[in-house]
C-alpha positions in Angstrom: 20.4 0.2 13.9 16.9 -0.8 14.5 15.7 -3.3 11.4 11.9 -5.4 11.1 11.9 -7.8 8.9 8.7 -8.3 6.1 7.7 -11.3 4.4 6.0 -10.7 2.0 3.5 -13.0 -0.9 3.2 -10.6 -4.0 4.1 -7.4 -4.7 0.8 -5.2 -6.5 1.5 -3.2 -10.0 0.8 0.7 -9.4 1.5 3.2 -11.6 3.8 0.7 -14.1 6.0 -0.3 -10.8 5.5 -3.1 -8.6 5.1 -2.0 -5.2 4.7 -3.5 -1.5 2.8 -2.6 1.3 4.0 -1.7 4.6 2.0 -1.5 7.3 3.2 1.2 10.1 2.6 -0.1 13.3 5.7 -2.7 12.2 7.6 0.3 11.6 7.8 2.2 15.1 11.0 2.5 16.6 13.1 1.5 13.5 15.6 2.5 11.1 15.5 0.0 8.5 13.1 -2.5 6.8 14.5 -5.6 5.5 11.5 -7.2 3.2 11.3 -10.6 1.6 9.5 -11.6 -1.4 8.1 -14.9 -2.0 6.7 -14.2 -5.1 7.6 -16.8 -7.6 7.2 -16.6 -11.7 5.6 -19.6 -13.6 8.9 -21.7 -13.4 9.1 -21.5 -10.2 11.8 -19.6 -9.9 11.7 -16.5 -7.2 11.3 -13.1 -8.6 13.4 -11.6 -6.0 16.0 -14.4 -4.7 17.7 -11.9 -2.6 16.2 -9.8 0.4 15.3 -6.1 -0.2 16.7 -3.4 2.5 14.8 0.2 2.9 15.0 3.3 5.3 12.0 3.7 7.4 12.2 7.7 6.0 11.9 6.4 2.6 8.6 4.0 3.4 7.1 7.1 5.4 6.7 9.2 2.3 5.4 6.6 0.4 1.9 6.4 -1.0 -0.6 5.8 2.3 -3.6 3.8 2.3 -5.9 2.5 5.1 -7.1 -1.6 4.9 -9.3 -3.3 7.2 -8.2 -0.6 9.8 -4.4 -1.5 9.1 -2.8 1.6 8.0 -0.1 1.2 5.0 2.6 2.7 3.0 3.6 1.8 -0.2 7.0 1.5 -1.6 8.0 0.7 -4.8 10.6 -2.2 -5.3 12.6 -0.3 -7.7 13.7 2.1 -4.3 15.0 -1.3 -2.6 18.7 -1.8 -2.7 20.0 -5.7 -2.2 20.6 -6.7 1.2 24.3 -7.4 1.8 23.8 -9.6 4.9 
């Protein structure tokens, strides 16, 4: 299995769910995203200790949006699953 591993700073609120952006080009040629989230609350503490695992096929249906040329797909946090390591 093909993975990519995401690092990512803050997740954006859309729709009432927090949500991360993808972009595709990272995506070609793999099965499965791995995505960290550095995100901390105002303790310090991290949001999201543990890093997030989804299927490529589940970011491709997400929500697409084009930035600064960078084409990406949203996926909400809530369709993550724990990584087991």
């Amino acid at each position: 299995m093909n993975m990519v591993k995401i690092e990512i700073g803050e997740p954006i609120w859309f729709g009432g769910k927090r949500q991360v952006g993808i972009a595709e080009y990272k995506l070609r040629g793999m099965d499965m995203v791995e995505v960290v989230i550095g995100y901390r609350n105002k303790h310090r503490d991290l949001v999201y200790p543990k890093p997030l695992r989804v299927p490529v096929t589940k970011v491709m249906r997400g929500r697409r949006q084009e930035r600064k040329g960078v084409v990406l797909r949203w996926v909400a946090i809530d369709d993550m699953v724990p990584a087991t390591t």
